[in-house]
N, C-alpha and C positions, 0 to 999 in steps of 0.2 A: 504494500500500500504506500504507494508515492503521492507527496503532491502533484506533483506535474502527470499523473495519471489523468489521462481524460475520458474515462469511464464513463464519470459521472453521478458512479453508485457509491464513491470511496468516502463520500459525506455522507452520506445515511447509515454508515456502520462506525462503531469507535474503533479505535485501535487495542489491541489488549494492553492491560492495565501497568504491564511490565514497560512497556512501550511508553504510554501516558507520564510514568512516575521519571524515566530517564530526561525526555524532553520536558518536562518541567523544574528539573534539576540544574539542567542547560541554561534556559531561561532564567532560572533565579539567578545563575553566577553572573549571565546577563545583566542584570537590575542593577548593578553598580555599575558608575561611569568609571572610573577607575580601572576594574577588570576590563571593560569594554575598548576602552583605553588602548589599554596593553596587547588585549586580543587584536583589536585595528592591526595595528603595527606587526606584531608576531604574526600576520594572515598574509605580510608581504614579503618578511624575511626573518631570519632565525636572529632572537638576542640571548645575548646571555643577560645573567641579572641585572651588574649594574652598569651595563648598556640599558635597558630595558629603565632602568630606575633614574639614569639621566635623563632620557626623552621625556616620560613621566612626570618627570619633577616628583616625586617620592623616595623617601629612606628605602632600602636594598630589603631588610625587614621585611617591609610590609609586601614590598616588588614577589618575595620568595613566597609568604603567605597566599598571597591574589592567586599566583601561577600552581601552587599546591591545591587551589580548590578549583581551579578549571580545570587541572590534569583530573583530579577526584571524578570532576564530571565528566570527564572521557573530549573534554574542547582542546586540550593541548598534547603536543606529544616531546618529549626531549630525546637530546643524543649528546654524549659527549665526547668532546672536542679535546684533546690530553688532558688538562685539568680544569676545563673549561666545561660549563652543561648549557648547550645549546636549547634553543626554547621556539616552538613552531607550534601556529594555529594547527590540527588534525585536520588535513582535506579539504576538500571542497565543501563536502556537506555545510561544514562549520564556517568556511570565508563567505559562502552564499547567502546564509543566514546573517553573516553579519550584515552584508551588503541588501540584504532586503529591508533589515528593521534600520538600517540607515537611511534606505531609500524611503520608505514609509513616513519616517520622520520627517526629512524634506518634503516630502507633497504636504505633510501635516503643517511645519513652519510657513512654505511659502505658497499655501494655497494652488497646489498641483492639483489639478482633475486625477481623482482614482483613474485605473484601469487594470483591463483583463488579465 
């Protein structure tokens, strides 16, 4: 069951609830501008922390925290770099989603006509 399914039937059925509980998980990490922040940037290229914590303008701290509970959600993934831990949005799935609830926003602020 995909969004972009054009079935049509895929709204008249929920998803199972395993399903529902992960993508609102997503979403909550979502609700802070902060994470969100962070996630923009990491959707375009790999930081490590306090790479990640200068762009941010936030203590390294907090930068480790934010990215421990997106990894938790399954939105980020790491790799390390010799003593380095690199830090990347997970996929497409997750830069898409960023890119919608951004786009959404915009039509919200500047009075964009919805569409299909």
């Amino acid at each position: 069951m995909y969004a972009h399914d054009e079935s049509g039937g895929q709204w008249s059925r929920l998803p199972p609830d395993d399903q529902i509980e992960a993508a609102s998980t997503a979403l909550r990490m979502l609700a802070d501008p902060t994470r969100m922040r962070m996630l923009w940037l990491i959707s375009g290229e790999e930081y490590d922390v306090a790479s990640l914590a200068a762009a941010v303008g936030i203590a390294r701290p907090a930068v480790s925290q934010h990215l421990a509970k997106l990894k938790l959600a399954g939105l980020v993934t790491q790799r390390r770099d010799g003593r380095r831990i690199l830090y990347r949005a997970r996929g497409g799935h997750v830069r898409r989603l960023l890119a919608e609830v951004m786009n959404a926003a915009d039509h919200h602020l500047h009075g964009i006509p919805d569409h299909d």
